[in-house]
N, CA, C and O atoms as a GROMACS GRO file, in nm:
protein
  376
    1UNK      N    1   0.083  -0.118   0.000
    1UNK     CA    2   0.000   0.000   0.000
    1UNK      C    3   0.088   0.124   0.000
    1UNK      O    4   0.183   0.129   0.078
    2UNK      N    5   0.057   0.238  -0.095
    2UNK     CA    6   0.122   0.352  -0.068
    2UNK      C    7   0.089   0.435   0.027
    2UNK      O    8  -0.022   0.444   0.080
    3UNK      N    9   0.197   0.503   0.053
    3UNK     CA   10   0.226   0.604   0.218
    3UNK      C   11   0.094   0.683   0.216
    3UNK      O   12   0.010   0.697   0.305
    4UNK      N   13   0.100   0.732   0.084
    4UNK     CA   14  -0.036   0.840   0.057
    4UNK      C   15  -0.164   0.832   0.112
    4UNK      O   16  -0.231   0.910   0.180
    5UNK      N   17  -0.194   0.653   0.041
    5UNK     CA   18  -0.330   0.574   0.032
    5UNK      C   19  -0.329   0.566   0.261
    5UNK      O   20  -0.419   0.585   0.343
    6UNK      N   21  -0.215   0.539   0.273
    6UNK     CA   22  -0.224   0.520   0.452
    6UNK      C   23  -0.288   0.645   0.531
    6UNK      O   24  -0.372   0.677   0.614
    7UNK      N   25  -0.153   0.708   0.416
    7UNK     CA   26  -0.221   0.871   0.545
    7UNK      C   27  -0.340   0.919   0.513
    7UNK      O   28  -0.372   1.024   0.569
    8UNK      N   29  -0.435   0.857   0.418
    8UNK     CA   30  -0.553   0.954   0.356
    8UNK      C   31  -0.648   0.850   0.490
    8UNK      O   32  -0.727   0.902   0.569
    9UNK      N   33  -0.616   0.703   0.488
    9UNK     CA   34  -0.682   0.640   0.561
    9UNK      C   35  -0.644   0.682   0.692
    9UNK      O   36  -0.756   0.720   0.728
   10UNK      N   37  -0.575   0.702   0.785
   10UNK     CA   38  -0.533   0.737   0.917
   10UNK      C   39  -0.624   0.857   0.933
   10UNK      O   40  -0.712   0.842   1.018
   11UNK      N   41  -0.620   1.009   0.851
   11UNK     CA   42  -0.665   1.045   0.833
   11UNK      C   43  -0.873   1.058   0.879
   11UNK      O   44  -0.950   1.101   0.966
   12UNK      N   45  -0.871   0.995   0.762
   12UNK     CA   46  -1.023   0.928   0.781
   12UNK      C   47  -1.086   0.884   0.924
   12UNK      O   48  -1.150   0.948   1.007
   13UNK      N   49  -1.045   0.765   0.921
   13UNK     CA   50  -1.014   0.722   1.080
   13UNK      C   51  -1.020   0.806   1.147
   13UNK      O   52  -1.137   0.820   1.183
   14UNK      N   53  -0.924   0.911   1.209
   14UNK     CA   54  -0.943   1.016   1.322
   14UNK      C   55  -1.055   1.088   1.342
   14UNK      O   56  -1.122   1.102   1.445
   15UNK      N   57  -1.076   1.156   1.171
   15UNK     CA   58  -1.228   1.233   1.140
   15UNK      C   59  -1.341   1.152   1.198
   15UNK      O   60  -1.424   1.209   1.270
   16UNK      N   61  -1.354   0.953   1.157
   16UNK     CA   62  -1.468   0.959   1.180
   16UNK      C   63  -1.455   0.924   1.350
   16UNK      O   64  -1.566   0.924   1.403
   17UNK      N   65  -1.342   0.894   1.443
   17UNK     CA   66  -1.299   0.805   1.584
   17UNK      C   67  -1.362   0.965   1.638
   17UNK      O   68  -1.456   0.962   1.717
   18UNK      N   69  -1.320   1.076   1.602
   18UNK     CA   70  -1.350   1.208   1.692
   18UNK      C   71  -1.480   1.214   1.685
   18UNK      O   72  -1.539   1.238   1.791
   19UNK      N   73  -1.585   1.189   1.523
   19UNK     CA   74  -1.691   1.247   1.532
   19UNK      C   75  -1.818   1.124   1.590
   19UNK      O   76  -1.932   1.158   1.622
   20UNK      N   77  -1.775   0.998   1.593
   20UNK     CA   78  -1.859   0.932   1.668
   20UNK      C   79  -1.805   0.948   1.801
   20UNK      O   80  -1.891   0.988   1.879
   21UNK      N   81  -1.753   0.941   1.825
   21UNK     CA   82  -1.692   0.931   2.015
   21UNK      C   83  -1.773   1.069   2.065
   21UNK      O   84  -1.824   1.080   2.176
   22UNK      N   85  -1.775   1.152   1.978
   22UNK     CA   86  -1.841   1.316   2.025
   22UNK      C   87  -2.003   1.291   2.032
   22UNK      O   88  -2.082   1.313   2.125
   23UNK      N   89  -2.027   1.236   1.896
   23UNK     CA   90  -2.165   1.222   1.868
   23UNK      C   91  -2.252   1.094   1.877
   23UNK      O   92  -2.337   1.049   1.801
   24UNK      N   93  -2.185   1.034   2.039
   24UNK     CA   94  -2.224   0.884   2.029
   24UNK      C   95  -2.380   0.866   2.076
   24UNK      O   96  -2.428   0.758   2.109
   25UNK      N   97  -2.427   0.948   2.073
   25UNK     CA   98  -2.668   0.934   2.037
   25UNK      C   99  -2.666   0.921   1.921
   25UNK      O  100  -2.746   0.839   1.874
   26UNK      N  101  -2.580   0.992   1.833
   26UNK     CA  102  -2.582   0.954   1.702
   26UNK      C  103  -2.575   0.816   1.578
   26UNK      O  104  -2.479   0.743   1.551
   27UNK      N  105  -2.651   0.815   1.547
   27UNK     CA  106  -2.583   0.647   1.443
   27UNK      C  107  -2.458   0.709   1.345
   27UNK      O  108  -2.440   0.795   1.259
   28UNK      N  109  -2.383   0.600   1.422
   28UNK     CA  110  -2.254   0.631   1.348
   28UNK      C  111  -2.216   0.636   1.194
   28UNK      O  112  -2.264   0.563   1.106
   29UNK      N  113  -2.092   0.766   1.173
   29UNK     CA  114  -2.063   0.725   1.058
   29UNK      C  115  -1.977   0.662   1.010
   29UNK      O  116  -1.863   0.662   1.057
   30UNK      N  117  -2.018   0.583   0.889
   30UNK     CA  118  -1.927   0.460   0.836
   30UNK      C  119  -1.810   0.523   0.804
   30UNK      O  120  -1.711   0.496   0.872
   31UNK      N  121  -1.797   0.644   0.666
   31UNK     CA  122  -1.733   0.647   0.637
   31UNK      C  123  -1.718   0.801   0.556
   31UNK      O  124  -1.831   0.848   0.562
   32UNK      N  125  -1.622   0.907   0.477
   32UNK     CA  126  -1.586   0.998   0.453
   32UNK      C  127  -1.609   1.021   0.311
   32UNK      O  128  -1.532   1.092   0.248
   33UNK      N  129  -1.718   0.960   0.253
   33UNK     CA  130  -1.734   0.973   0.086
   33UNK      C  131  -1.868   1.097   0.145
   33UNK      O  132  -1.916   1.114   0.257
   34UNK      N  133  -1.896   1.170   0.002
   34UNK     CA  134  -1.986   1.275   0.044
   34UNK      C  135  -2.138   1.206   0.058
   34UNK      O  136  -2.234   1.250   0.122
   35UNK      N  137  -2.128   1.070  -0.030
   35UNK     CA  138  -2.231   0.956  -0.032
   35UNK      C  139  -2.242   0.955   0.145
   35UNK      O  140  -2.319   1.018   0.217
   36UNK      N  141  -2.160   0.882   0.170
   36UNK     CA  142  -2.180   0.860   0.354
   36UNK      C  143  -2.201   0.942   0.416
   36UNK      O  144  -2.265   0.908   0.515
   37UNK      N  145  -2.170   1.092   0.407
   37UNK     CA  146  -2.178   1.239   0.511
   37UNK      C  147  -2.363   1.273   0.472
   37UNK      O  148  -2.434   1.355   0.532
   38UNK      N  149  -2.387   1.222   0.406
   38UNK     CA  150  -2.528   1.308   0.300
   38UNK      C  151  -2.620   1.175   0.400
   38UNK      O  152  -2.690   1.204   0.498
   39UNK      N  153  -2.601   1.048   0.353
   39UNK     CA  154  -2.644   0.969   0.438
   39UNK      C  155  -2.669   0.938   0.556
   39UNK      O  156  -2.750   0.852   0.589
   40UNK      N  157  -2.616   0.990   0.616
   40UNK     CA  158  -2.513   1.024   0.802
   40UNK      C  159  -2.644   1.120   0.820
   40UNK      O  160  -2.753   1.074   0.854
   41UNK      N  161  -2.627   1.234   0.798
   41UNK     CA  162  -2.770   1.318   0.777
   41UNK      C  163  -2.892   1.338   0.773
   41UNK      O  164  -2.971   1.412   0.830
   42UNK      N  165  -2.899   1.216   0.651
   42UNK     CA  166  -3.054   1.190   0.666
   42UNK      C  167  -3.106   1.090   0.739
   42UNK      O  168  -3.227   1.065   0.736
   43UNK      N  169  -3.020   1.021   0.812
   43UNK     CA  170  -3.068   0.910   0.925
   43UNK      C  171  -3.084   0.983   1.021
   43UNK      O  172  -3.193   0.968   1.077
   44UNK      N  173  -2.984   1.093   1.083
   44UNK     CA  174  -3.028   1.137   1.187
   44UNK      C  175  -3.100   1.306   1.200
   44UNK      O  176  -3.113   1.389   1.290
   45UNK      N  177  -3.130   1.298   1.083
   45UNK     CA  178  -3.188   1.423   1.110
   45UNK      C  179  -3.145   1.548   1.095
   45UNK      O  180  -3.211   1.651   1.109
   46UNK      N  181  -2.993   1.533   1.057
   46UNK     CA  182  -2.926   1.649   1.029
   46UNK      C  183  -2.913   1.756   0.854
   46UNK      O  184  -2.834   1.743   0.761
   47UNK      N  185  -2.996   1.826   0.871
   47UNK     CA  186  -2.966   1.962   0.756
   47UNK      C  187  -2.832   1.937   0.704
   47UNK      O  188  -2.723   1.952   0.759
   48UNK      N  189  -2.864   1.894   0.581
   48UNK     CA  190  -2.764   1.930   0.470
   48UNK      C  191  -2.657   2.028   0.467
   48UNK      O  192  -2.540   2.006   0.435
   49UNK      N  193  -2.731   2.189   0.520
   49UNK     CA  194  -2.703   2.313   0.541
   49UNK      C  195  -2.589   2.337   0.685
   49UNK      O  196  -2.516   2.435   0.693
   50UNK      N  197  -2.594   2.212   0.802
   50UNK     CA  198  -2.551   2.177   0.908
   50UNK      C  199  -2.410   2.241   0.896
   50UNK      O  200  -2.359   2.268   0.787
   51UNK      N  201  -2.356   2.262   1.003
   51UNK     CA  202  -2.216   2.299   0.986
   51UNK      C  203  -2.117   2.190   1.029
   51UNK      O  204  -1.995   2.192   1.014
   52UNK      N  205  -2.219   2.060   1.104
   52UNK     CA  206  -2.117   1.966   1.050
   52UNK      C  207  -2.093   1.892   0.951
   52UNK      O  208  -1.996   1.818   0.937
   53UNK      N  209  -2.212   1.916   0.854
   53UNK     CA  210  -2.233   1.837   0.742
   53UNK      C  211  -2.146   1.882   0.648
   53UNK      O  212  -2.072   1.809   0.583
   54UNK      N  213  -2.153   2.029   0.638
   54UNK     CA  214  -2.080   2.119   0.609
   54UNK      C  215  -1.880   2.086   0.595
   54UNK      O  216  -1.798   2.072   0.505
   55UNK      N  217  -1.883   2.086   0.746
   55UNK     CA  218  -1.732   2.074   0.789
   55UNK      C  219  -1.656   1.883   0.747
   55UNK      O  220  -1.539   1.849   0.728
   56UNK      N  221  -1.774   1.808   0.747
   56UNK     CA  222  -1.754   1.703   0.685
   56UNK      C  223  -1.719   1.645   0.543
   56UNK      O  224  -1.655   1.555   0.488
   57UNK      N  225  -1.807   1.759   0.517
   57UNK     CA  226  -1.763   1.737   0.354
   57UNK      C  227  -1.642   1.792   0.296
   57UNK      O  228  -1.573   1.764   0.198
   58UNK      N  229  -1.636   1.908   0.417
   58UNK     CA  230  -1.431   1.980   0.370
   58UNK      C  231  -1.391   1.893   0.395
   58UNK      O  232  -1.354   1.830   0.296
   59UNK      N  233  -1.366   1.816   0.538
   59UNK     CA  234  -1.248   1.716   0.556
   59UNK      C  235  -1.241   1.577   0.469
   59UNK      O  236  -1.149   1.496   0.471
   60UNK      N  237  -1.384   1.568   0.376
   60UNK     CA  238  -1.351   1.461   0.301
   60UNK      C  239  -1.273   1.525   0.204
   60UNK      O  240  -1.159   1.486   0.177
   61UNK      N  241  -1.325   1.620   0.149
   61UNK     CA  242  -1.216   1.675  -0.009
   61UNK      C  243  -1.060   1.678   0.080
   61UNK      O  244  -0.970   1.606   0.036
   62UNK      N  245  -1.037   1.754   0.191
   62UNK     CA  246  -0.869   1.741   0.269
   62UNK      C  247  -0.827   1.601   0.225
   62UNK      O  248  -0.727   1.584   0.155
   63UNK      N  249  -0.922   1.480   0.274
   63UNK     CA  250  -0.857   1.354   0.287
   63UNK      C  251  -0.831   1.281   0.144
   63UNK      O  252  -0.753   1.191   0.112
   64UNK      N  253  -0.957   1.378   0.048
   64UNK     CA  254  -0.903   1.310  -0.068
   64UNK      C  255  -0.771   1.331  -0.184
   64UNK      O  256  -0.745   1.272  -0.289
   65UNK      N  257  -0.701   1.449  -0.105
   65UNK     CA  258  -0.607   1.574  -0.136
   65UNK      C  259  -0.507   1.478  -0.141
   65UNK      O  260  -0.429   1.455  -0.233
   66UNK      N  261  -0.522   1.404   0.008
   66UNK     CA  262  -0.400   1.298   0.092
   66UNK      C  263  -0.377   1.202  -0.081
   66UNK      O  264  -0.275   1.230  -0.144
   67UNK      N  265  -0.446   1.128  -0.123
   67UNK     CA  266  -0.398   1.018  -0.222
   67UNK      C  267  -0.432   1.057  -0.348
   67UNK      O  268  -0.399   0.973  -0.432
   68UNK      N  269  -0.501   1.180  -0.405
   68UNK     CA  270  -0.431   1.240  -0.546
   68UNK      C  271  -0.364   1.207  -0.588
   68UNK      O  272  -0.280   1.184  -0.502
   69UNK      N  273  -0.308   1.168  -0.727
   69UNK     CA  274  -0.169   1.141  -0.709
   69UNK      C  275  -0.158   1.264  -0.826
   69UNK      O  276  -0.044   1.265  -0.873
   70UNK      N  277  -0.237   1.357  -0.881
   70UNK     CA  278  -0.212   1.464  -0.931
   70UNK      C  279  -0.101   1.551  -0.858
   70UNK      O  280  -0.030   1.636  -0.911
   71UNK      N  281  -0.103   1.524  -0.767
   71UNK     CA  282   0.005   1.622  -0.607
   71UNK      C  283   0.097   1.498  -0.577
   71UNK      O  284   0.168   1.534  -0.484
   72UNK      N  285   0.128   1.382  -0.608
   72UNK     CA  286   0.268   1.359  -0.605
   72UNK      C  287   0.396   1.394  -0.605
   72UNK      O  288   0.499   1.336  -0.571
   73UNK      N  289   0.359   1.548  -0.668
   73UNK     CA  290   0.479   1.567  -0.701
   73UNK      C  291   0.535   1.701  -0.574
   73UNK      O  292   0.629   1.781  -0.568
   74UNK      N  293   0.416   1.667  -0.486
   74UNK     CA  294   0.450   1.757  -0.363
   74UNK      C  295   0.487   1.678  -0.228
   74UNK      O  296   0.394   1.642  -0.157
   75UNK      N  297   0.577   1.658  -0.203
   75UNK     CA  298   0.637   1.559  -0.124
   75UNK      C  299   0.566   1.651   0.055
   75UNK      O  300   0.562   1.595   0.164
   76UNK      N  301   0.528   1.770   0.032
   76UNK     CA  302   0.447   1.802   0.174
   76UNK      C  303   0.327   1.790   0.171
   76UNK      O  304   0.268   1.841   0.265
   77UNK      N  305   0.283   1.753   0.116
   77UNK     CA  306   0.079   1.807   0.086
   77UNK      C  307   0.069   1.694   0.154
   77UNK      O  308  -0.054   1.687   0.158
   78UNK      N  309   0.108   1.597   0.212
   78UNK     CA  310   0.034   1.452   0.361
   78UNK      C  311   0.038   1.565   0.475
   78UNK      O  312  -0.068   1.604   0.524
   79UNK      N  313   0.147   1.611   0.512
   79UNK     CA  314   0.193   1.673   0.611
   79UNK      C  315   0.093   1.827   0.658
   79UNK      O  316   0.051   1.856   0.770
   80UNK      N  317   0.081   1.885   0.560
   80UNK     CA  318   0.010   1.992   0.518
   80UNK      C  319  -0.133   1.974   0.534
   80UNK      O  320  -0.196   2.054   0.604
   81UNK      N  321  -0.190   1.879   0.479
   81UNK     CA  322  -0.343   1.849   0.472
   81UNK      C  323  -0.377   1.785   0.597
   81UNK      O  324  -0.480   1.814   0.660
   82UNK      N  325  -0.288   1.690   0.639
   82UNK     CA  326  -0.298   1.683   0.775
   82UNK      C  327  -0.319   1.739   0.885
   82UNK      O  328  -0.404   1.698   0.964
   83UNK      N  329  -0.231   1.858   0.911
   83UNK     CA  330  -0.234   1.959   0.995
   83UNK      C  331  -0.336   2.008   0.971
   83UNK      O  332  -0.391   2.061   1.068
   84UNK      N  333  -0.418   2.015   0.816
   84UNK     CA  334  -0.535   2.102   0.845
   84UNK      C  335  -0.633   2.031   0.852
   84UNK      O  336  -0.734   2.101   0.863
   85UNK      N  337  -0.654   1.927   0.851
   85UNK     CA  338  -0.772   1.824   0.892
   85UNK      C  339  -0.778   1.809   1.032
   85UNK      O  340  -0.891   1.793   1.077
   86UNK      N  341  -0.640   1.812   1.151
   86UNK     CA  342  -0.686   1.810   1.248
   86UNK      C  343  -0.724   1.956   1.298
   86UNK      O  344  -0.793   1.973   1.399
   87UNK      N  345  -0.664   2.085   1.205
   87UNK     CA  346  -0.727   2.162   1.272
   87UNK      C  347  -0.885   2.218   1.229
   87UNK      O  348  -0.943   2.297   1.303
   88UNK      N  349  -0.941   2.174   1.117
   88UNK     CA  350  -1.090   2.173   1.151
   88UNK      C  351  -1.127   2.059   1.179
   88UNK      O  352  -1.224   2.034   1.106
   89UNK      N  353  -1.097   1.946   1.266
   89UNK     CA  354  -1.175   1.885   1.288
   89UNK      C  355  -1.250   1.950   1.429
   89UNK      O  356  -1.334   1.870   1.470
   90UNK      N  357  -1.246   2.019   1.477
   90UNK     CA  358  -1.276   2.111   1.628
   90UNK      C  359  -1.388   2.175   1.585
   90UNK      O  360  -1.456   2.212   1.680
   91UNK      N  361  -1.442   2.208   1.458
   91UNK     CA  362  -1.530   2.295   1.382
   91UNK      C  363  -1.635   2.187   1.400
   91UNK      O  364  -1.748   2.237   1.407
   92UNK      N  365  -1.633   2.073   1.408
   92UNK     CA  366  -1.758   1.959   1.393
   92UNK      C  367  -1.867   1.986   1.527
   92UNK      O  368  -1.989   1.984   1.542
   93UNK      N  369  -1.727   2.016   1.630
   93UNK     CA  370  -1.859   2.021   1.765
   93UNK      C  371  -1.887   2.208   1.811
   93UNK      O  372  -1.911   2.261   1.919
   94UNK      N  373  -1.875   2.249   1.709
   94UNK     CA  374  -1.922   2.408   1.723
   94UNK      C  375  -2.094   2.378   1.725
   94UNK      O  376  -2.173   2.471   1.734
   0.00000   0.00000   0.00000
């Protein structure tokens, strides 16, 4: 497996370990496609318009940044997208 494909998954992982552990009344979410965040939503009731639905769908495009391989040729953009995925992930429980 490439480093990329890991860190996009590690990634993922954290987004969804923070946002169920936060939102555990919630039915959990599976997973970081905009399919799953849209889904996530309409099970529980949450507006499209939501600002975590919202903030979910940035950190999926961040995570999908991670295994691009259009940006291969940027040996920081794991490092970079990283840092900014954990720093909006704090935006979910506003």
């Amino acid at each position: 497996m490439s480093k990329k494909f890991l860190n996009k998954v590690t990634a993922e992982r954290t987004v969804l370990s923070a946002l169920n552990n936060h939102y555990a009344d919630l039915e959990a979410l599976e997973g970081l496609t905009s399919i799953s965040i849209k889904s996530w939503a309409i099970k529980n009731s949450i507006s499209h318009s939501d600002n975590r639905v919202i903030t979910l769908l940035t950190l999926s495009n961040l995570c999908h940044k991670m295994s691009d391989r259009s940006q291969e040729s940027f040996e920081s953009i794991d490092e970079s997208v990283m840092n900014e995925v954990m720093i909006t992930i704090p935006s979910l429980f506003e």
